[in-house]
C-alpha positions as CSV (number, residue, x, y, z in Angstrom):
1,X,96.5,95.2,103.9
2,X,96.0,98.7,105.1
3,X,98.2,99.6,108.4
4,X,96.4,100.7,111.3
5,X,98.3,104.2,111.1
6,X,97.4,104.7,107.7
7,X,93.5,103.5,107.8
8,X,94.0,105.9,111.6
9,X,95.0,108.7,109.6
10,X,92.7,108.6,106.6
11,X,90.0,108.7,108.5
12,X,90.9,111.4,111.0
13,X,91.4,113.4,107.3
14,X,87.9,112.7,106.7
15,X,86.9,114.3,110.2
16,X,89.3,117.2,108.9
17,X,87.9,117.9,105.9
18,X,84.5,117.9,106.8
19,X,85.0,120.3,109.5
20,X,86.6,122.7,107.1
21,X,83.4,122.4,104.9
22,X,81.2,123.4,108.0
23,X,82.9,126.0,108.4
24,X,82.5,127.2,104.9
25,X,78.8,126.1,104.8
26,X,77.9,127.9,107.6
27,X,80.3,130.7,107.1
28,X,82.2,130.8,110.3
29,X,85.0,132.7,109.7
30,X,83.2,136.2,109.4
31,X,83.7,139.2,110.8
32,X,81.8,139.6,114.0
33,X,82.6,136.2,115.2
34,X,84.2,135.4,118.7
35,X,86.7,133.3,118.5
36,X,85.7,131.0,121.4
37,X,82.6,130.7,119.3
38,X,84.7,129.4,116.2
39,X,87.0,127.3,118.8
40,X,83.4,125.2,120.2
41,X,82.2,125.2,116.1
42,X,85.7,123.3,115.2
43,X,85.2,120.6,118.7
44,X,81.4,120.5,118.7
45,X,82.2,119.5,114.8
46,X,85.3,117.3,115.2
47,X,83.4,115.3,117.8
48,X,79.9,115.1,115.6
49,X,82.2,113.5,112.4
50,X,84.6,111.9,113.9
51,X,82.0,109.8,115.9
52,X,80.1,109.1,113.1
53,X,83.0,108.1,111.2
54,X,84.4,105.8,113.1
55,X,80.7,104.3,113.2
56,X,80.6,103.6,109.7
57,X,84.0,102.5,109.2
58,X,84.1,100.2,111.9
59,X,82.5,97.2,110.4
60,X,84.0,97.3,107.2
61,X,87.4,97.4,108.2
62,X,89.7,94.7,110.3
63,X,91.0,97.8,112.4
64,X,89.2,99.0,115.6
65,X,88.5,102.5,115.9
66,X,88.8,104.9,118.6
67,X,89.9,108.0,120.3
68,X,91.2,109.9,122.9
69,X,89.6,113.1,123.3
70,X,86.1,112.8,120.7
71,X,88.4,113.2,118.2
72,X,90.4,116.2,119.1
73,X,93.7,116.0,117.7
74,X,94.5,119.8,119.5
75,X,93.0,122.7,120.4
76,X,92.8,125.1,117.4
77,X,95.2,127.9,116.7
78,X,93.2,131.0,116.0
79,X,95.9,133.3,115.1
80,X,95.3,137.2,113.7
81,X,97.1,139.1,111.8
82,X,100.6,139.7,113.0
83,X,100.1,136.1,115.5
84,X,101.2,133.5,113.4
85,X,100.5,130.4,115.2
86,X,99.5,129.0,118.9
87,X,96.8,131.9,119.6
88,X,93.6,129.5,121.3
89,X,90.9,131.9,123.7
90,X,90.5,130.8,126.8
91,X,87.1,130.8,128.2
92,X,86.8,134.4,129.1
93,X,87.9,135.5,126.0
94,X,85.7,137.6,124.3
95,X,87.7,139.1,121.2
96,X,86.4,138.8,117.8
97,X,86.8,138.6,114.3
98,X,87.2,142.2,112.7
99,X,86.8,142.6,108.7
100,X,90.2,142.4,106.4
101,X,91.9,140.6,109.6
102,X,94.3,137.3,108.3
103,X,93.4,134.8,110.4
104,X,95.5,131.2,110.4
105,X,92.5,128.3,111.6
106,X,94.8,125.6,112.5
107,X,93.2,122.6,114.4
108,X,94.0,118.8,114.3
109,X,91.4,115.6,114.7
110,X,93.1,112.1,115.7
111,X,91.7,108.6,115.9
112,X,93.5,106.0,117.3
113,X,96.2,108.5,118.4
114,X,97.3,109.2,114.8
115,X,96.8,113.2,114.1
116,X,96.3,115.1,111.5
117,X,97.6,118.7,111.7
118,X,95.8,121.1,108.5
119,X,95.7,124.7,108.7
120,X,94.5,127.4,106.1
121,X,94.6,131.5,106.2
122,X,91.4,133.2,105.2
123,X,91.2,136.8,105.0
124,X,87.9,138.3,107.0
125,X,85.4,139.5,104.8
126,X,81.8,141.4,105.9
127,X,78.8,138.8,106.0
128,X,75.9,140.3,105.3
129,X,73.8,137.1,106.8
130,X,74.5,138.3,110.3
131,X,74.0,134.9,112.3
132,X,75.4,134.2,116.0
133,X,77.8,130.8,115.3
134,X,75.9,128.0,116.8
135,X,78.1,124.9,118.8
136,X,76.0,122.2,116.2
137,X,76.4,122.6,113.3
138,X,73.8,123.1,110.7
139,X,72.2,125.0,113.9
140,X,71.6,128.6,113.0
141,X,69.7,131.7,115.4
142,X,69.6,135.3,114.2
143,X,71.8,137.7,115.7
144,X,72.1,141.3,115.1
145,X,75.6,142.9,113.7
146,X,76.4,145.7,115.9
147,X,80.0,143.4,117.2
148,X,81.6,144.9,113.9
149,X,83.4,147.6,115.4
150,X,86.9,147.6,113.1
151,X,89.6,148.2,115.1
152,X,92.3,150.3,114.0
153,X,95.8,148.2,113.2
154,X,98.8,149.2,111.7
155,X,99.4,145.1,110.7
156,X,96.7,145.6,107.9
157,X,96.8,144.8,104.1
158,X,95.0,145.0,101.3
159,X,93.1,142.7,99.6
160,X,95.7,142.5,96.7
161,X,98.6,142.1,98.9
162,X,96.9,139.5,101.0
163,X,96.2,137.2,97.8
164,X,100.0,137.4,96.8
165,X,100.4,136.4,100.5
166,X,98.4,133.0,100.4
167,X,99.2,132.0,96.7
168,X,103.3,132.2,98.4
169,X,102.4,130.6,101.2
170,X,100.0,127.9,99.0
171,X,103.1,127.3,96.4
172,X,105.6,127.1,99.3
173,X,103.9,124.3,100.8
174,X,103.2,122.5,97.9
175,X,106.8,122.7,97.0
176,X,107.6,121.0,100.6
177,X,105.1,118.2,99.7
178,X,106.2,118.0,95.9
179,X,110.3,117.8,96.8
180,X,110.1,115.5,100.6
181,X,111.6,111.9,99.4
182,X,113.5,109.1,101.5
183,X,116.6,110.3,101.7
184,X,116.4,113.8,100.2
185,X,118.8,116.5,102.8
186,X,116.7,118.3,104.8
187,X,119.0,121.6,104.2
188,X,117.7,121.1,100.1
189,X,114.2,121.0,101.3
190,X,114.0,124.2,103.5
191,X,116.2,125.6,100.3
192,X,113.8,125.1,98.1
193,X,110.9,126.2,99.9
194,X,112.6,129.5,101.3
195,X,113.2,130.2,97.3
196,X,109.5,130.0,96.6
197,X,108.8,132.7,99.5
198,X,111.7,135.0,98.7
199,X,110.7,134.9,95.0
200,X,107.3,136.7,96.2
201,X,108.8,139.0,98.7
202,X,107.6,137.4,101.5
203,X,109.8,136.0,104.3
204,X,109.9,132.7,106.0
205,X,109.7,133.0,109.7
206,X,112.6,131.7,111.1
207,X,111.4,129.6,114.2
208,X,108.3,128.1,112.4
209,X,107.7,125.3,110.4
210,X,106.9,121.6,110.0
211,X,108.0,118.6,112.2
212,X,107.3,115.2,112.1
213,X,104.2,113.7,113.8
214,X,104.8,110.4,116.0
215,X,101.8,108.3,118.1
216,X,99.9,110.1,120.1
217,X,103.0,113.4,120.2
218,X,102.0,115.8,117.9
219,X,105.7,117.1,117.4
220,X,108.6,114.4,117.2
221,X,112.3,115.3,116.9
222,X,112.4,116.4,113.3
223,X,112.1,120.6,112.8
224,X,111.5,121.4,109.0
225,X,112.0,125.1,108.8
226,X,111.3,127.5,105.9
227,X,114.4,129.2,106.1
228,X,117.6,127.0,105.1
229,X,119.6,128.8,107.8
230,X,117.2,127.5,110.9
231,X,117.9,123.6,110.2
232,X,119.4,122.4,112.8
233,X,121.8,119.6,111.4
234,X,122.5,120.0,107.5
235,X,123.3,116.2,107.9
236,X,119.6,115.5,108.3
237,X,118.0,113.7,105.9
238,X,114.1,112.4,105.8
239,X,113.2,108.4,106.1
240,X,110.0,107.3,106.3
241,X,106.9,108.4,108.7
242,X,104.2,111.2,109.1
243,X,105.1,114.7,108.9
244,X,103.6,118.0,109.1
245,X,104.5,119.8,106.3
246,X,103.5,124.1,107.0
247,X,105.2,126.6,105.9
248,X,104.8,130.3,107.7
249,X,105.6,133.6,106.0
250,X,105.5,137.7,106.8
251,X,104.9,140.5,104.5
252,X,107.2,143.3,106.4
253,X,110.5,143.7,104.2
254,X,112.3,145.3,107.4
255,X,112.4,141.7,109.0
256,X,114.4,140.6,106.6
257,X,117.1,139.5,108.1
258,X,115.7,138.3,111.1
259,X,112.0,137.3,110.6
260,X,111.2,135.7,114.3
261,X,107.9,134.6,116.1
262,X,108.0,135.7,119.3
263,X,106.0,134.7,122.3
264,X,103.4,137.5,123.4
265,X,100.7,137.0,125.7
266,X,100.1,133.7,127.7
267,X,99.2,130.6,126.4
268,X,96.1,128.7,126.7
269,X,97.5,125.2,125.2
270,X,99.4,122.5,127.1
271,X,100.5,119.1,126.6
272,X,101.6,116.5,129.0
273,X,105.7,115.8,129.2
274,X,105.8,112.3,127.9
275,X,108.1,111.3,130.5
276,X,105.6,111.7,132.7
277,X,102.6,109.1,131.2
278,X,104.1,106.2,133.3
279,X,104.2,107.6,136.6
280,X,100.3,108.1,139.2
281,X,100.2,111.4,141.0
282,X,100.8,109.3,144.3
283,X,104.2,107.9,142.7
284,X,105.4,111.6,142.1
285,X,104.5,112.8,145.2
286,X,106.3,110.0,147.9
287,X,109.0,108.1,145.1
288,X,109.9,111.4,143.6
289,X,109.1,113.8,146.1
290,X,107.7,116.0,143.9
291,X,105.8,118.3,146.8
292,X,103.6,119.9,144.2
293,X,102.0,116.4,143.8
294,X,101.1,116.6,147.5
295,X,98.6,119.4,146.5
296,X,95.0,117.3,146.4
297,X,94.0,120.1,142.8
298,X,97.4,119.2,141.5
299,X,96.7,115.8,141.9
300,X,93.2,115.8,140.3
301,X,94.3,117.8,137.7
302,X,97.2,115.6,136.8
303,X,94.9,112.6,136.8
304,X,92.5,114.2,134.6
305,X,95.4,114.9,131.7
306,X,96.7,111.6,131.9
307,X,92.6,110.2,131.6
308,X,91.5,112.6,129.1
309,X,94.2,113.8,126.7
310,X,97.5,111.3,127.5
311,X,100.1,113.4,125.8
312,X,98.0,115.1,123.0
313,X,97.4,119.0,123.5
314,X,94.7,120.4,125.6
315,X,93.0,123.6,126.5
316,X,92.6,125.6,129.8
317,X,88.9,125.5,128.5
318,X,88.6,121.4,128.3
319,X,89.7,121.3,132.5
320,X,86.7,122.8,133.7
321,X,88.2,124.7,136.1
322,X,88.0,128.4,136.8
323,X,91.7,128.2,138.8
324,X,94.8,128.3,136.8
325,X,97.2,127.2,139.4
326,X,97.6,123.8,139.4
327,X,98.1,124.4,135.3
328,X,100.5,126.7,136.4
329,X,102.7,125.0,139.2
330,X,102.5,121.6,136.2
331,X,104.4,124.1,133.8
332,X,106.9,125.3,136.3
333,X,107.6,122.0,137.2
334,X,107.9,120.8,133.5
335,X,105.2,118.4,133.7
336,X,103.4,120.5,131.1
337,X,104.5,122.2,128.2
338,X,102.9,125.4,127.7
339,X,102.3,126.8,124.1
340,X,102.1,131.0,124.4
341,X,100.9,132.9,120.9
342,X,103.8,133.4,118.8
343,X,104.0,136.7,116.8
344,X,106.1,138.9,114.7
345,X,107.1,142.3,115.4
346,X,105.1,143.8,112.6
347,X,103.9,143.1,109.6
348,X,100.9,139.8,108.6
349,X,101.6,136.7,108.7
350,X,99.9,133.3,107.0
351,X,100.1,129.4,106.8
352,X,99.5,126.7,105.0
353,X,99.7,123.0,105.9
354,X,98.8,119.7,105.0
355,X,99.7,116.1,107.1
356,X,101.6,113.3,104.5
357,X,103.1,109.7,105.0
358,X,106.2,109.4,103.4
359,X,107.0,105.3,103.2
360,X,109.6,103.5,102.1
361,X,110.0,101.4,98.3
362,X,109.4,104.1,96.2
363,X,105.3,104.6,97.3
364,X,104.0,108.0,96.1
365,X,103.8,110.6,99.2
366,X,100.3,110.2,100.9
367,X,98.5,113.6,101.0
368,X,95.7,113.1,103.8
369,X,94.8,116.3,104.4
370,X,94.2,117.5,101.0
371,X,90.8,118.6,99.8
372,X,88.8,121.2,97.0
373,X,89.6,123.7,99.5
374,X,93.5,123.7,99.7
């Protein structure tokens, strides 16, 4: 019999994958598109599919389905050009999509609190279909295409250089996929995966990579870097469970030595401190004597987290409010963890990722995420 974590995942793949092909069907990623326009696409989407796969699933299977937020696994990293990961728009943003930008799409869909973490890099090309990017899909209105105004920016590449750049970062991550086994050292893994980057002239960013993924926490304990000499104990080896396997790379040879991601801008993504699921706002406030719990929007809001999202990721856009203090006195407190964009210096940066089980006995890896598309 299937366990509930597998059937869980397989069919939160199924909500993956069918997103992805909305988005090619309806060809989202264009330039012109605002990227709060592409982040309500991937939710509207992810809640559409993953409600009507649960449906069908549901009496044909001896697992109950559900989920915590419609389906959501997190809010969708939208990250440009020299941002490699963690860039989501808040709900004033109103930047767009310019043509030739590299843009990582990196969004997860859960059911019963298993997640599946995917991402791809596309580079922008001009649509000549000029269509505003409906929230239902399969929903199109006529737009005109005077939002095309190209920027000028110096982390630009060509369209030869970028397909050098996602075959590396396609063959990287395969190689993590093709060479994770019980057992097998960690320090091997990120060895062999940094080789398949270096060997293109492209260079794995230190503080990025994969991780395992645990119930309902969307990063465990395990760090699964693309460059040998960011693991964090060589002793580290890999048992059995769900992992995140994503490999990140950069194009600018000066970063050689030290190719970092580095926090730029503020973040729009949070997820609740896990220590923190058990306790009411009331119990923090009088046992604790926490005094920002005494603050009637801090409580509400803290309420609302725990309801809506437990300890998977959330947006500034999914609370519905237009004040970002409470958000801000959770962080400071450390009952949030806050996600800011993470860029290099210079240079373009892409990603690819897939989510895999990894069981004991000998049982070929499980590939959820994989599809015709990557």
């Amino acid at each position: 019999m299937m366990s509930s974590a597998d059937a869980s995942l397989r069919l939160a793949a199924e909500v993956h994958k069918k997103v992805r092909r909305d988005l090619r069907d309806q060809r989202v990623i264009r330039a012109g598109a605002k990227f709060v326009d592409i982040a309500d696409f991937i939710e509207t989407s992810t809640k559409m599919h993953a409600s009507d796969i649960m449906a069908s699933s549901s009496s044909s299977s001896e697992h109950n389905f559900t989920t915590i937020n419609g389906g959501i696994g997190f809010p969708v990293g939208i990250s440009v050009n020299e941002c490699a990961a963690h860039y989501h728009p808040s709900s004033m943003d109103d930047g767009i999509l310019s043509i030739s930008d590299v843009v990582k799409i990196d969004f997860g869909t859960e059911i019963n609190g298993w997640i599946i973490d995917s991402a791809f890099t596309e580079r922008v090309s001009c649509d000549c279909d000029f269509t505003t990017i409906s929230a239902k899909p399969n929903d199109k209105t006529k737009n005109n295409s005077n939002n095309l105004t190209k920027n000028i920016n110096q982390n630009e590449i060509d369209e030869e250089r970028y397909e050098v750049l996602a075959k590396c970062m396609r063959e990287s991550t395969d190689t993590g996929i093709r060479n994770i086994g019980i057992d097998a050292p960690v320090l091997e893994w990120s060895q062999s995966v940094e080789e398949v980057m270096r060997s293109y002239d492209v260079y794995p960013i230190s503080n990025l990579g994969g991780h395992n993924i645990l119930h309902e926490v969307i990063h465990g304990n395990m760090f699964l870097p693309g460059r040998a000499s960011s693991v964090r104990d060589s002793r580290e080896r890999f048992v059995a469970g769900v992992y995140a396997i994503e490999t990140f790379g950069a194009t600018d040879a000066n970063l050689e030595t030290d190719c970092e991601a580095r926090e730029k801008g503020a973040g729009n993504i949070y997820r609740l401190n896990p220590g923190f699921m058990r306790y009411s706002a009331a119990q923090l406030a009088f046992q604790f004597h926490s005094p920002i719990f005494k603050i009637q929007s801090v409580q509400r809001l803290f309420s609302q987290i725990k309801t809506r999202f437990k300890t998977l990721p959330f947006a500034e856009r999914y609370t519905n409010s237009c004040d970002r203090t409470p958000l801000a006195l959770l962080v400071k407190h450390d009952v949030l963890y806050c996600y800011p964009p993470l860029c290099v210096e210079r240079g373009v940066t892409a990603q690819f990722e897939h989510t895999i089980m990894l069981k004991d006995g000998g049982t070929p890896v499980t590939v959820f995420s994989r599809d015709d598309d990557y």
